[in-house]
C-alpha positions in Angstrom: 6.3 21.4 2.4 5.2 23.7 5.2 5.6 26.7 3.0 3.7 25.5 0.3 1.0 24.3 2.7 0.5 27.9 4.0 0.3 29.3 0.2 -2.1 26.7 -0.5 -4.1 26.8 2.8 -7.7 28.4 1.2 -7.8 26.1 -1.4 -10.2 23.0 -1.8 -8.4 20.0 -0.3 -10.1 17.7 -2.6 -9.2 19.6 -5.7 -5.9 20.6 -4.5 -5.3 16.7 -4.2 -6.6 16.3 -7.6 -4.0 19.4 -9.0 -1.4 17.5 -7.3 -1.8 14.0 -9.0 -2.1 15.9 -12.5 1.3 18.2 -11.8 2.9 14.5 -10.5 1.2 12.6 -14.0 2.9 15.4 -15.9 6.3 15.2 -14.3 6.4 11.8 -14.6 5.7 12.4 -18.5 8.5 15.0 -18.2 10.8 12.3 -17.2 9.6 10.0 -19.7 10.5 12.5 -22.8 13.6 14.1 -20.7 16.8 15.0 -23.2 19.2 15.1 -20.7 20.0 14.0 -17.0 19.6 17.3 -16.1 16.4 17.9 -17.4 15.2 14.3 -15.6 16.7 15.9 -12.1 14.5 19.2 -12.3 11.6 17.4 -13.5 12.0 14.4 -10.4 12.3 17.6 -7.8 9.4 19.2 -9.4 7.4 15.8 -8.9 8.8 15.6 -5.2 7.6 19.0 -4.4 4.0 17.5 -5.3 4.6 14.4 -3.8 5.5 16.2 -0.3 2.3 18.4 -0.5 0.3 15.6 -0.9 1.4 13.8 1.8 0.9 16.8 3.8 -2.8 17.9 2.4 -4.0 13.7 2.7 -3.6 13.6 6.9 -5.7 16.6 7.3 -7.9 14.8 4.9 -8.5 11.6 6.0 -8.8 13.0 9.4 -12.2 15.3 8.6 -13.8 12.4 7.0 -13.7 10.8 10.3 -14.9 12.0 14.1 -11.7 12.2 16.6 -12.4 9.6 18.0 -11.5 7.1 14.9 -8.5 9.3 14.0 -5.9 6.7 14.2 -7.8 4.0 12.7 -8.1 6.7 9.6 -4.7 7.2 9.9 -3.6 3.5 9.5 -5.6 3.0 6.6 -3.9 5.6 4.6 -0.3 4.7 6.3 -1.5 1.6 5.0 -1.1 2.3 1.6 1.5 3.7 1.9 3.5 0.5 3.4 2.0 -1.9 0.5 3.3 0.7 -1.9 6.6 0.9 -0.3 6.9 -2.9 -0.6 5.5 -3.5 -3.7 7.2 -0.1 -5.2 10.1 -1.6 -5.7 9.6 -4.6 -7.5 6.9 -3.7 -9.7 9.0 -1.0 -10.8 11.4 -3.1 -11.1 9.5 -5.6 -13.5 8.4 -2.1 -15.2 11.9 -1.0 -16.0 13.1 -4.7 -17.2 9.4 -4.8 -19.6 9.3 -1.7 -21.0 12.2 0.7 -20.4 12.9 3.1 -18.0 11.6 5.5 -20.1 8.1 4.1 -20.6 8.2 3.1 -17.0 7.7 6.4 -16.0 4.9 7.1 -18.8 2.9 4.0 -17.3 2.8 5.5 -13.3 1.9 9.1 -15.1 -1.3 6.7 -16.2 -1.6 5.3 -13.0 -1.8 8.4 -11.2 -4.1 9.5 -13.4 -6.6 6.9 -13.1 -6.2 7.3 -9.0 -7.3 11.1 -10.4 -10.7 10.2 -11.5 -11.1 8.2 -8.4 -10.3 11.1 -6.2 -12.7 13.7 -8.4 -15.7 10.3 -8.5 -15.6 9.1 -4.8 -13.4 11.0 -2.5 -16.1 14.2 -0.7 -15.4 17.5 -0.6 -14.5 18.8 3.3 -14.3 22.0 4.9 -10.9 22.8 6.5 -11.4 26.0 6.7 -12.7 27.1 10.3 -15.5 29.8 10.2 -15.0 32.7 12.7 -18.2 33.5 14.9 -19.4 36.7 15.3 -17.0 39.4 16.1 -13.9 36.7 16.8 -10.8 38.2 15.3 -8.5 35.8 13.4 -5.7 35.0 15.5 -1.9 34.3 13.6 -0.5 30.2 13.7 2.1 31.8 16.3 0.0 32.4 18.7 -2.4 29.7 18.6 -2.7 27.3 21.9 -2.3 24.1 20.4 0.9 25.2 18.7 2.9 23.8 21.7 1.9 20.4 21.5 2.3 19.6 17.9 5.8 21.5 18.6 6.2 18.4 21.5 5.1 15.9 18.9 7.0 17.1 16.0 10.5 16.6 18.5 9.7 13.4 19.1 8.6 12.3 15.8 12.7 13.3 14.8 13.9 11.8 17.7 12.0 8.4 16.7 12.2 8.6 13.2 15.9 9.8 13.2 16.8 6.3 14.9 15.4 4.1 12.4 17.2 5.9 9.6 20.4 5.5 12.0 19.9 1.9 10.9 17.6 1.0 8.1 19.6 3.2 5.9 22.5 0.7 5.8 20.3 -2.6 6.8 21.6 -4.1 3.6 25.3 -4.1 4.5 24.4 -4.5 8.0 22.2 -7.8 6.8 25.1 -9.2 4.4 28.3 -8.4 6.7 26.8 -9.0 10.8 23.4 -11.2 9.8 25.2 -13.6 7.2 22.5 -12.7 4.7 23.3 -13.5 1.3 23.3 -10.4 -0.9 20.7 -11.8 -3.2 18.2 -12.8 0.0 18.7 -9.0 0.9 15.1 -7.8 -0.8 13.3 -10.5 0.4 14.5 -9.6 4.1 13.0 -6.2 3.1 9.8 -7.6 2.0 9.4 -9.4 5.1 10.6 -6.2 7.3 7.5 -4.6 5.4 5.1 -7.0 5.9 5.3 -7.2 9.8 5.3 -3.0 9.2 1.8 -3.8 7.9 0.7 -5.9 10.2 2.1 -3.2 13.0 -0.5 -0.3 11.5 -3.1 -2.5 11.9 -2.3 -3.3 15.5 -2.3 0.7 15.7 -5.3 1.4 14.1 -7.1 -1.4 16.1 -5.5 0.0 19.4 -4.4 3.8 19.1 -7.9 5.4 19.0 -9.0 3.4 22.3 -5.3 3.1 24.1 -3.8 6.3 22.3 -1.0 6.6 25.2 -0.8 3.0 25.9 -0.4 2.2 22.3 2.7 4.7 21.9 4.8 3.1 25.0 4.4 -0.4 23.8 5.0 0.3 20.7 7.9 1.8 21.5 8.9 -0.1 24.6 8.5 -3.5 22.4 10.8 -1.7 19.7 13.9 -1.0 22.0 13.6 -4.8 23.0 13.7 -5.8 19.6 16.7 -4.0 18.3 18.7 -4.5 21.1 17.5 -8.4 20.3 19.2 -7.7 16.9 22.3 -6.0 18.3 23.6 -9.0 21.1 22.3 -12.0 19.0 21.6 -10.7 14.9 24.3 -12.9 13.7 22.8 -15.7 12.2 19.8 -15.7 9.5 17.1 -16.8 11.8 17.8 -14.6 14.7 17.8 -11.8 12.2 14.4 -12.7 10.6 12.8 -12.9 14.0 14.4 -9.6 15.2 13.3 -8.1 11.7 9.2 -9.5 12.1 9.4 -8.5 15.7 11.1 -5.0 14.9 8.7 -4.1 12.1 5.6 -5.2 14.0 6.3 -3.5 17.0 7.4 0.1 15.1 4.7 -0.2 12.3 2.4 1.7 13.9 4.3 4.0 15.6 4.3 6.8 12.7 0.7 6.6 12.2 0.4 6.7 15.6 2.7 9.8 16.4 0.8 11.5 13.3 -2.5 11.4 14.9 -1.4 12.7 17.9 0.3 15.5 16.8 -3.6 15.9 14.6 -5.1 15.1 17.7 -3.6 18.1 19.5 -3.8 20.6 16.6 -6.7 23.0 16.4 -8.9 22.4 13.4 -7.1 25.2 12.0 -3.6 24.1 11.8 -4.1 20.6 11.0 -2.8 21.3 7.7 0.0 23.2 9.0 0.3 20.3 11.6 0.7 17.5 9.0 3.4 19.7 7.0 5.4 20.1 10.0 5.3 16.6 10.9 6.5 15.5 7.2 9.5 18.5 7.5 10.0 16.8 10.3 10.3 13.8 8.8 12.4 14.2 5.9 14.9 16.1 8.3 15.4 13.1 10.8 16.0 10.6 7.6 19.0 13.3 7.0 20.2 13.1 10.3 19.9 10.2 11.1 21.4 8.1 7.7 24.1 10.8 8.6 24.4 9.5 12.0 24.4 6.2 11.2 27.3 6.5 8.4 29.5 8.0 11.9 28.6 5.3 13.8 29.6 2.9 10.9 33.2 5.1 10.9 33.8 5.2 14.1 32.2 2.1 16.1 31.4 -0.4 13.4 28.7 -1.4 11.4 27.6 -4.2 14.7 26.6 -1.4 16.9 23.7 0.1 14.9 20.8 -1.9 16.5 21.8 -1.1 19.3 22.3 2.9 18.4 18.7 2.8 17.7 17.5 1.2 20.8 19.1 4.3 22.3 17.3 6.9 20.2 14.0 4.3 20.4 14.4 4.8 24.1 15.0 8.3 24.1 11.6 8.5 21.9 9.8 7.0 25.0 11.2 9.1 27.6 10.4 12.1 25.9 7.4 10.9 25.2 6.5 10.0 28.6 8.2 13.2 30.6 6.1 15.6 28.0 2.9 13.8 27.8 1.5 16.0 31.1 2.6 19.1 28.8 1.1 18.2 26.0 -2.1 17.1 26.6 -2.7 20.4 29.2 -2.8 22.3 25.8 -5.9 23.0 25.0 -7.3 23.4 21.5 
């Protein structure tokens, strides 16, 4: 994402957004049409290369529609979406592939993206990302800009944090069927309801981070230890799982929203691009480590102590946040 960010970094955002839900339409088309698995593999990486620059380019976005000041509460909206798609993903392509085939399942979300095209190109403004130099300033290379060690700081900390929930939510199911006594078949709805209280935890951010941006962070995450080690001495019986699960997700909700606009809050207005593809490498790196953490865990310990392996990396989250947040915010942009 971050290299693709930099090769892309003069280009319109708003038409670079609108380049990346047409190459998406068409992958999804390629799959559609695909010959052979092969084919449907290069054709899905293609469309996740897209997918990852979008997510990177729509941060920066959101955040120059908005003064700094409302910078979390622009964050949540579009976190937002992304939640309800995350829980209603799944079963509506779900009833898509039963109705129509997986085939023409993917031709109907290359018409949905589409039609979120034309909304992009009719209501979404243009914005300027790229900072004009004043008279005589020479240009000075991402390595050397000030604010570089801050969103390094936030960057850690948003794999320390995100790495722990992998180390768990990667294997909720088993951990749900074999230690909660769910049912296999109750397993999704769990997930919906895990979703839901994620929801209602971005709103709590966006109501809270832009006033309380520090305060927000250490509840959030102080709240979220409590919770999973909740789940990990008394998660063995269907209701003490669901109230674990609500708690869980409402407390951690906001957190990556949250983390994401402080790492945006720190950059300079000329990496926030750069800032938001860092943040989504490292992202996608701590899911890696941590679902492979979690599968040692499940080897060595048992599948019982995961809740509890993420409290530990929940807490380390909020000591590092807490023992770095002089450093970071004695950066100046």
């Amino acid at each position: 994402t971050a290299p693709l960010t930099v090769l892309t970094r003069n280009y319109s955002r708003k038409w670079l957004m609108v380049l990346l839900l047409g190459f998406f339409a068409i992958t999804n088309v390629l799959c559609a049409v695909a010959p052979s698995y092969e084919f449907l593999v290069v054709a899905r990486v293609l469309g996740g290369l897209a997918h990852g620059l979008f997510w990177a380019v729509t941060g920066p976005y959101a955040s120059r529609l908005v003064p700094r000041s409302q910078l979390v509460r622009a964050l949540s909206i579009t976190s937002f979406g992304a939640t309800a798609a995350f829980i209603l993903g799944v079963p509506f392509g779900t009833f898509l592939g039963s109705v129509l085939g997986w085939r023409l399942s993917f031709a109907a979300m290359a018409v949905i993206v589409l039609v979120f095209m034309v909304f992009v190109i009719v209501y979404l403004p243009p914005v300027s990302h790229l900072v004009p130099l004043t008279t005589g300033e020479i240009p000075i290379p991402a390595r050397k800009d000030p604010s570089l060690p801050a969103i390094a700081i936030v960057c850690l900390n948003v794999v320390i944090v995100i790495m722990g929930y992998y180390v768990f939510y990667t294997y909720i199911a088993p951990w749900s069927i074999q230690v909660g006594g769910f049912d296999a078949e109750w397993v999704s709805g769990l997930l919906f309801l895990l979703g839901a209280a994620g929801a209602i935890g971005i709103a709590l951010g966006g109501a809270f981070g832009d006033r309380f941006p520090r305060a927000a962070v250490n509840v959030a995450l102080s709240g979220t230890v409590l919770s999973l080690v909740f789940l990990g001495l008394f998660g063995t019986s269907v209701v003490t799982v669901i109230v674990g699960m609500v708690v869980w997700g409402a407390l951690y909700g906001g957190v990556p929203s949250l983390l994401n606009a402080r790492a945006l809050q720190a950059a300079s207005d000329r990496l926030r691009d750069l800032t938001s593809a860092s943040i989504s490498t490292a992202w996608n790196i701590a899911i890696g480590v941590g679902s492979l953490i979690g599968g040692g865990i499940i080897d060595t310990a048992g599948i019982t102590w995961l809740p509890l392996a993420v409290a530990v990396f929940m807490a380390g989250g909020l000591v590092f946040a807490l023992s770095t947040d002089r450093a970071r915010l004695a950066v100046r942009r």
